[in-house]
Structure formats: C-alpha cells, structure tokens
C-alpha positions, 0 to 999 in steps of 0.5 A, spaced: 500 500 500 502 507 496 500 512 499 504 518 495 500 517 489 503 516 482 499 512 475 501 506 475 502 506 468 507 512 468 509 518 472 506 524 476 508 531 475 506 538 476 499 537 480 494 542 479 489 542 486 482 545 486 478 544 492 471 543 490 465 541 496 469 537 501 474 534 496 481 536 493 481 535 485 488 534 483 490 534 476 496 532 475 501 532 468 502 525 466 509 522 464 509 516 460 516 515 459 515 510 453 515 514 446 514 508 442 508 505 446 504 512 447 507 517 442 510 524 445 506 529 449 503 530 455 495 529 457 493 532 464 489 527 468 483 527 474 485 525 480 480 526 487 482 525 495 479 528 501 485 525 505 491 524 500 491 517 503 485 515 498 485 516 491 479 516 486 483 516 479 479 518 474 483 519 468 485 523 463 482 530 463 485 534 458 487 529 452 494 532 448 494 534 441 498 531 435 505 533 433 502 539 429 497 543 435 500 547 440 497 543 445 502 537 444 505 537 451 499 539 455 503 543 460 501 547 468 495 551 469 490 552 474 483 551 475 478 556 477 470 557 477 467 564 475 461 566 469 458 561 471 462 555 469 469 551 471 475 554 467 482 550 466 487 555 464 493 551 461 501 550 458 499 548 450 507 547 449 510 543 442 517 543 441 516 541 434 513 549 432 520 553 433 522 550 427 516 553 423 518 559 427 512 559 432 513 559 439 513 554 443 508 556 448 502 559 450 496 560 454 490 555 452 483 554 455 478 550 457 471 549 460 466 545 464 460 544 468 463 539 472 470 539 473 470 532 469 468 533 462 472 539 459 472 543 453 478 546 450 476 554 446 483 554 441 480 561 439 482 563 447 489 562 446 494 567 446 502 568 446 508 572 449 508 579 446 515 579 442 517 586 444 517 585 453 517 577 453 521 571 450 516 568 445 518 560 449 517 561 455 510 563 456 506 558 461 503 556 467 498 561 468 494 562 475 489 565 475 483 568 481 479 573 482 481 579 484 476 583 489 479 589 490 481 592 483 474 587 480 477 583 474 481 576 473 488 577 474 493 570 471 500 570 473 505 566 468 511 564 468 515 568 463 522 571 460 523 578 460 528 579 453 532 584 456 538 582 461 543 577 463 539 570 460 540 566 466 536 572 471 531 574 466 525 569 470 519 574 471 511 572 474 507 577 469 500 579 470 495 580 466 488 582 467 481 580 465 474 581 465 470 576 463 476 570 463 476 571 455 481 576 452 486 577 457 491 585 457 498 584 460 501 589 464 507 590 467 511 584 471 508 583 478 515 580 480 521 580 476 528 580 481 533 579 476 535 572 480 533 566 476 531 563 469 524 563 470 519 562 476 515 556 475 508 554 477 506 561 481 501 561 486 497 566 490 494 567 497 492 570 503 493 567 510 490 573 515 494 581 514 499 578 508 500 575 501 505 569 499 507 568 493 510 562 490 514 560 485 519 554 483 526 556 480 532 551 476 537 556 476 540 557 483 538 550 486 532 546 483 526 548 489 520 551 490 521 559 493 516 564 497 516 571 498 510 574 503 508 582 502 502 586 506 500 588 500 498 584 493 502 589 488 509 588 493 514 589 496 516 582 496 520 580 501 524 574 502 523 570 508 530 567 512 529 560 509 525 562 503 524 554 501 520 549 503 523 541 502 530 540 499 531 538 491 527 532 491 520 536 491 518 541 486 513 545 483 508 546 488 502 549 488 496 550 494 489 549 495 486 551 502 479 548 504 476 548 512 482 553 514 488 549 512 493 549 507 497 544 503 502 544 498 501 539 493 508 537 490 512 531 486 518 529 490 521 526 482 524 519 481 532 518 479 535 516 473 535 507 472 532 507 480 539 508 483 542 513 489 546 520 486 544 519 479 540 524 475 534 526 478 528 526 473 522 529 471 516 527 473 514 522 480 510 521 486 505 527 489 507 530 496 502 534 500 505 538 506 501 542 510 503 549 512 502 553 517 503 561 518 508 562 524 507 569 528 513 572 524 508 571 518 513 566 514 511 559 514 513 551 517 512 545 514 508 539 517 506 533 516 498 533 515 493 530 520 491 525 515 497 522 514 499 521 519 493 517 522 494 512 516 499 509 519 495 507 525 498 499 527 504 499 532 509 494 532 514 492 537 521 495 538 526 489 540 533 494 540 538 488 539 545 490 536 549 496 536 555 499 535 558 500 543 552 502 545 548 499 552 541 496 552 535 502 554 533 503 559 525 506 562 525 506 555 530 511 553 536 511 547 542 514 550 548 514 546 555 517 548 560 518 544 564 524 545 568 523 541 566 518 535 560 514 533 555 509 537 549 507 534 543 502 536 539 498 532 532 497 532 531 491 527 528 490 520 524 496 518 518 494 514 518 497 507 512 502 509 512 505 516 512 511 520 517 512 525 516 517 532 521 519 536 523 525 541 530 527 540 535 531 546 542 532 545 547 535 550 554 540 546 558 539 543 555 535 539 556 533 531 551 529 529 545 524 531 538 522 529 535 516 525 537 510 520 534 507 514 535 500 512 542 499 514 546 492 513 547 488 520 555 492 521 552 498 519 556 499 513 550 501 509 544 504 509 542 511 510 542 517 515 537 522 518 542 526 521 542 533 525 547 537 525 547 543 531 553 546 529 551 547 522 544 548 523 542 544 519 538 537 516 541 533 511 539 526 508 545 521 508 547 514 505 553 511 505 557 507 501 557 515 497 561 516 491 566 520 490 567 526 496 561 529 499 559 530 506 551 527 504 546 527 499 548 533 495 541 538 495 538 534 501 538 538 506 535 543 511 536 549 515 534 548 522 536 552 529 536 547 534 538 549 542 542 544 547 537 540 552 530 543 547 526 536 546 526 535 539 521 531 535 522 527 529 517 524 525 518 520 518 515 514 514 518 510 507 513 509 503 517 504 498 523 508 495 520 516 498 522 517 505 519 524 508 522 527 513 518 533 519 523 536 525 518 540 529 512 541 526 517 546 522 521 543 516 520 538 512 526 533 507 523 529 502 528 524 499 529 517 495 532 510 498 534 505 491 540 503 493 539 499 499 531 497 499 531 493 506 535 493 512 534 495 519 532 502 523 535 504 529 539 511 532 546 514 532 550 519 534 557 523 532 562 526 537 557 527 542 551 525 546 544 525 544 537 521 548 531 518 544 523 517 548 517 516 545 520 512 540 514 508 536 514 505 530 508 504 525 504 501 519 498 502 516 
C-alpha cells in the first residue's frame, strides 16, 4: 500500500489542486516515459482525495494534441470557477513549432460544468508579446479573482528579453474581465535572480500575501516571498524554501482553514542513489502553517499521519558500543566518535516517532534507514547543531561529499530543547518533519531493506517516545 500517489502506468508531475465541496481535485501532468508505446506529449489527468491517503483516479482530463497543435505537451495551469462555469487555464507547449518559427508556448483554455468533462476554446489562446517577453517561455498561468481592483488577474511564468539570460525569470500579470481576452501589464515580480519562476501561486493567510514560485537556476526548489500588500514589496523570508531538491513545483489549495502544498518529490535516473534526478514522480502534500513572524513551517498533515495507525514492537538488539535502554530511553555517548543502536528490520512502509535531546558539543545524531547488520550501509537522518542544519545521508557515497548533495535543511536547534522527529518510507520516498517546522523529502534505491535504529557523532544525544508504525 502507496500512499504518495503516482499512475501506475507512468509518472506524476506538476499537480494542479482545486478544492471543490469537501474534496481536493488534483490534476496532475502525466509522464509516460515510453515514446514508442504512447507517442510524445503530455495529457493532464483527474485525480480526487479528501485525505491524500485515498485516491479516486479518474483519468485523463485534458487529452494532448498531435505533433502539429500547440497543445502537444499539455503543460501547468490552474483551475478556477467564475461566469458561471469551471475554467482550466493551461501550458499548450510543442517543441516541434520553433522550427516553423512559432513559439513554443502559450496560454490555452478550457471549460466545464463539472470539473470532469472539459472543453478546450483554441480561439482563447494567446502568446508572449515579442517586444517585453521571450516568445518560449510563456506558461503556467494562475489565475483568481481579484476583489479589490474587480477583474481576473493570471500570473505566468515568463522571460523578460532584456538582461543577463540566466536572471531574466519574471511572474507577469495580466488582467481580465470576463476570463476571455486577457491585457498584460507590467511584471508583478521580476528580481533579476533566476531563469524563470515556475508554477506561481497566490494567497492570503490573515494581514499578508505569499507568493510562490519554483526556480532551476540557483538550486532546483520551490521559493516564497510574503508582502502586506498584493502589488509588493516582496520580501524574502530567512529560509525562503520549503523541502530540499527532491520536491518541486508546488502549488496550494486551502479548504476548512488549512493549507497544503501539493508537490512531486521526482524519481532518479535507472532507480539508483546520486544519479540524475528526473522529471516527473510521486505527489507530496505538506501542510503549512503561518508562524507569528508571518513566514511559514512545514508539517506533516493530520491525515497522514493517522494512516499509519498499527504499532509494532521495538526489540533494540545490536549496536555499535552502545548499552541496552533503559525506562525506555536511547542514550548514546560518544564524545568523541560514533555509537549507534539498532532497532531491527524496518518494514518497507512505516512511520517512525521519536523525541530527540542532545547535550554540546555535539556533531551529529538522529535516525537510520535500512542499514546492513555492521552498519556499513544504509542511510542517515542526521542533525547537525553546529551547522544548523538537516541533511539526508547514505553511505557507501561516491566520490567526496559530506551527504546527499541538495538534501538538506536549515534548522536552529538549542542544547537540552526536546526535539521531535517524525518520518515514514513509503517504498523508495522517505519524508522527513523536525518540529512541526521543516520538512526533507528524499529517495532510498540503493539499499531497499535493512534495519532502523539511532546514532550519534562526537557527542551525546537521548531518544523517548520512540514508536514505530504501519498502516
């Protein structure tokens, strides 16, 4: 049982969600991976949830045009209902039309009375303005109602023409009044920092706006920025991110007074470690939270959490210089060097529970993941005190580097201050939440089983209320 969802017949990438009485419609892009089997393009398909634990796939939504339409790729957009009706706003990408000199990309629509049969209106479809944008990069409108100013507003993502190739990323506005004919304006955020700014998303929580956006220039993550007002300045927060490089282009829906953040987290080249990652993979869904600072944390949501109702027995029964626990608790000394403490097979889906406190000066401690009976493989959810930070390690590594490259997480951590560290495995994802606070999504091919338990470098650190669970 899988619970990050994925078609079984491809790959997930870029989810849509729109909540709808009582349940979330994710749409999704689908990658089939197998040109020769299902020909070249991308449909979008239907997918409902109340709980991101249950799925209703109801397939393909938005079909993919042939090699000579714009639609070939059926690419980002979002859904809204307004006059009436359901609207997609959606990417129509063909690589194949540059050649025949027309652009890329450009902005489509469609229509529906149910959120499931859909009618595309090619006459809606409009293009970059050749003298402000670059004519290739035009896609992913959002689009929402705007009250005070009374008209439709669609961020995009675009290109400006002017300026160094790999800083020209913008969010273009344009505005409409009757979700026909569309006027740009100016940009709406152009920092001159990144090559695009993917997937945007717009939203209000109390007194300020957030705006969202992934990038792969800088590092391949989704970015906010939070604003008193909708039209900026737009600020951004200390730690502007939201996971690592395994979760990418997340958009948000709100229902009941909660936020989630709907993502992929994507798989990595032949199902190897430190291969390439690729585009396309399971759905994340985070829960975010608005700190009394006015950023955002990361939690794992409630539904989640409960899936993995069954509690299983803890039998600790081998480790590396380390003494047996006692009333329960894990403690590992290693003031200078490494002491671990296994905790037996861990099943291929499962939660892990526990609350960590560690003492200074110490290095490094936390959770693994499926390691052999010496300790010599496996993986490693560590937490790094003097670099405040969170990273997702393995070992064997190839070449040079301290831990998985791109997983890892700024994190303040305090001597003495109980830490909570939950996560689970589903297959080859693993999900990592420290405090409610931060989240680190990850894959596991290389070592598929193996055991579970704690460590601790150059240090000491205590574990309580240790669980461990299934569905």
């Amino acid at each position: 049982m899988h619970i990050n969802y994925k078609p079984d017949d491809g790959w997930a990438a870029d989810f849509i969600p729109f909540y709808w009485q009582g349940e979330y419609h994710l749409f999704y892009l689908k990658d089939f991976r197998d040109i020769p089997k299902h020909g070249e393009g991308t449909p979008w398909c239907h997918l409902v949830t109340r709980n991101f634990v249950k799925f209703v796939d109801y397939g393909e939504c938005l079909p993919r045009g042939t090699v000579d339409d714009q639609d070939l790729y059926v690419f980002t957009g979002s859904v809204i209902y307004g006059e009436s009706k359901f609207h997609i706003f959606y990417t129509g990408h063909n690589p194949h039309l540059r050649k025949a000199g027309r652009p890329e990309q450009a902005i489509m629509h469609a229509v529906s009375d149910d959120l499931f049969e859909w009618k595309k209106i090619p006459e809606d479809t409009f293009y970059s303005p050749p003298d402000r944008f670059e004519p290739h990069d035009w896609r992913d409108p959002f689009v929402f109602w705007n009250e005070s100013a009374g008209e439709f507003w669609m961020l995009i993502a675009a290109r400006l023409k002017e300026g160094p190739s790999r800083r020209r990323g913008c969010t273009c506005l344009c505005t409409s009044k009757d979700l026909k004919s569309w006027d740009v304006q100016e940009p709406f955020y152009a920092p001159d920092m990144y090559f695009t700014h993917e997937c945007p998303d717009l939203f209000q929580i109390g007194d300020w706006w957030y705006l969202i956006f992934s990038e792969f220039s800088d590092s391949c993550l989704t970015r906010y920025r939070i604003s008193r007002t909708i039209s900026g300045p737009w600020i951004t927060p200390e730690v502007d991110t939201f996971d690592g490089r395994a979760f990418y282009a997340a958009k948000t829906a709100s229902g009941e007074d909660h936020r989630f953040l709907f993502g992929w987290n994507p798989t990595r080249a032949d199902g190897k470690d430190y291969a390439t990652w690729q585009w396309g993979g399971n759905l994340v869904v985070h829960e975010l939270v608005q700190r009394d600072d006015s950023t955002l944390a990361v939690r794992i949501p409630d539904s989640v959490l409960n899936f993995f109702e069954t509690n299983q027995s803890i039998q600790f029964n081998q480790g590396f210089k380390a003494s047996t626990p006692k009333d329960g608790i894990v403690r590992l000394n290693g003031p200078s060097s490494f002491r671990c403490l296994s905790a037996g097979n861990l099943p291929e889906t499962c939660m892990i529970k526990a609350t960590a406190v560690y003492s200074e000066p110490t290095k490094g401690f936390g959770i693994m993941l499926r390691t052999s009976e010496d300790f010599e493989a496996g993986y490693y959810v560590r937490l790094e005190p003097h670099r405040s930070r969170l990273v997702f390690d393995s070992w064997p590594r190839p070449g040079d580097c301290p831990h998985m490259v791109e997983l890892e997480r700024q994190i303040n951590l305090q001597p003495g201050k109980p830490i909570q560290m939950i996560l689970y495995t589903d297959g080859s994802l693993c999900k990592v939440y420290v405090d409610n606070q931060v989240a680190l999504s990850a894959r596991m091919y290389n070592h598929p089983a193996g055991n579970w338990g704690f460590f601790v470098s150059e240090g000491c650190a205590e574990f309580t209320d240790v669980h461990l669970s299934i569905p």
